[in-house]
N, C-alpha and C positions, 0 to 999 in steps of 0.2 A: 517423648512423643515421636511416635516413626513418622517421617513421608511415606504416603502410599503412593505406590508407581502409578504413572500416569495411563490411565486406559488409553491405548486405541479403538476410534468407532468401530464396529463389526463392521461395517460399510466399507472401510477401506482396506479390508485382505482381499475383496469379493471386488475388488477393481485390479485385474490385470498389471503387471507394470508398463507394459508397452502401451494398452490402451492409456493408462495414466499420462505417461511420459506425452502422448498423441493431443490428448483433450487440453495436460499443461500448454503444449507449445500453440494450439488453438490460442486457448486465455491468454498467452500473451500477445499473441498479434491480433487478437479484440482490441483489446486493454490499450496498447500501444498505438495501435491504427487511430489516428484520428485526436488522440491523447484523451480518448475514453474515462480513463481515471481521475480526469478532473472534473469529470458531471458529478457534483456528490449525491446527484440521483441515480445513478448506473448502479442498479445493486447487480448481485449475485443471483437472483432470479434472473432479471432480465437477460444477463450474460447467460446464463444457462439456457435459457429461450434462444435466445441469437447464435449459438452454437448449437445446440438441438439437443440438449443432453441435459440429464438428472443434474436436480441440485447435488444430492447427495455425488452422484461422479465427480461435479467439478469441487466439491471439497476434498474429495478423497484425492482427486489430481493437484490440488494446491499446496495440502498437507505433505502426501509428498514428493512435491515438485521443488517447495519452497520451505517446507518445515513448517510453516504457518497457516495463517486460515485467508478467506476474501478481504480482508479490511485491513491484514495486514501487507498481505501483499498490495494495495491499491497505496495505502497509504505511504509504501516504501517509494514508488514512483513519485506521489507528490510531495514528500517530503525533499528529495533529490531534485525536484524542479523549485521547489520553495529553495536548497540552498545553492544554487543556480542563482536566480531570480535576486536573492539579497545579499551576494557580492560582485553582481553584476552595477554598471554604473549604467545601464539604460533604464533599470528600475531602483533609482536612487531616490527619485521622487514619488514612491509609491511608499507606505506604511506597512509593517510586516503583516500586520493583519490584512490588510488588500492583496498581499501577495498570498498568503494564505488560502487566501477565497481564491484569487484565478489558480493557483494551487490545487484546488477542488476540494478545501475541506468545507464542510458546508457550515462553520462557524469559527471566531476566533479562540471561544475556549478550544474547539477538538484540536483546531490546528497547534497552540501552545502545549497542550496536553500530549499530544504527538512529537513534537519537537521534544521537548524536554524529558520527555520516556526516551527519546531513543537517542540524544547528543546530547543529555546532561547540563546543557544551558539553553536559556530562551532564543528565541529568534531576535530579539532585539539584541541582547547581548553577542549573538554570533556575527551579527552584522558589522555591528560597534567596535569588534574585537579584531575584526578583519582577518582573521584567523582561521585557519583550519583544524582546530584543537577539536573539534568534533569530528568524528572520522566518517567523512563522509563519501 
């Protein structure tokens, strides 16, 4: 059974690279301003409203800015603040799942489901472990 190559959207040849590169460095300083990416109600619409531009642009500028799509680049920031937040000792008394949520994912499944896609163990166990075996 072959893989079939992954298509690119037609949308994203018909986005310039410089405008691309323009709209990228927009979304991140949306994103980053204010620590946006922890609303887990900030979609990709609304950023795209708040910057004045096509959904379809700011995919095409994320895809390739970042290689990935809105959720995952949002998610990378709060994942990086999640593993921040639980080897830190001023949120020692919070629960990963609470850090999760100021985090911005908007549940504990997404945020464990999240973690563990992308550092191969849980949030609990990274905490516990004290470690940086997940490369973050």
């Amino acid at each position: 059974m072959k893989n079939k190559p992954k298509k690119t959207p037609a949308y994203h040849a018909k986005v310039k690279a410089d405008k691309a590169d323009k709209i990228y460095v927009d979304i991140l300083a949306r994103l980053i301003d204010g620590k946006r990416y922890r609303d887990p109600n900030y979609s990709a619409a609304q950023l795209a409203t708040d910057l004045g531009t096509d959904k379809r642009y700011l995919a095409a500028a994320i895809a390739l800015g970042s290689g990935g799509n809105y959720n995952t680049l949002v998610n990378g920031f709060r994942l990086r603040d999640a593993c921040r937040m639980l080897r830190s000792a001023h949120y020692a008394n919070m629960t990963a799942e609470e850090i999760g949520l100021m985090a911005g994912f908007s549940s504990r499944q997404a945020f464990y489901l999240a973690f563990k896609k992308a550092y191969h163990i849980t949030p609990r166990h990274y905490r516990l472990t004290g470690t940086d075996e997940a490369a973050v």
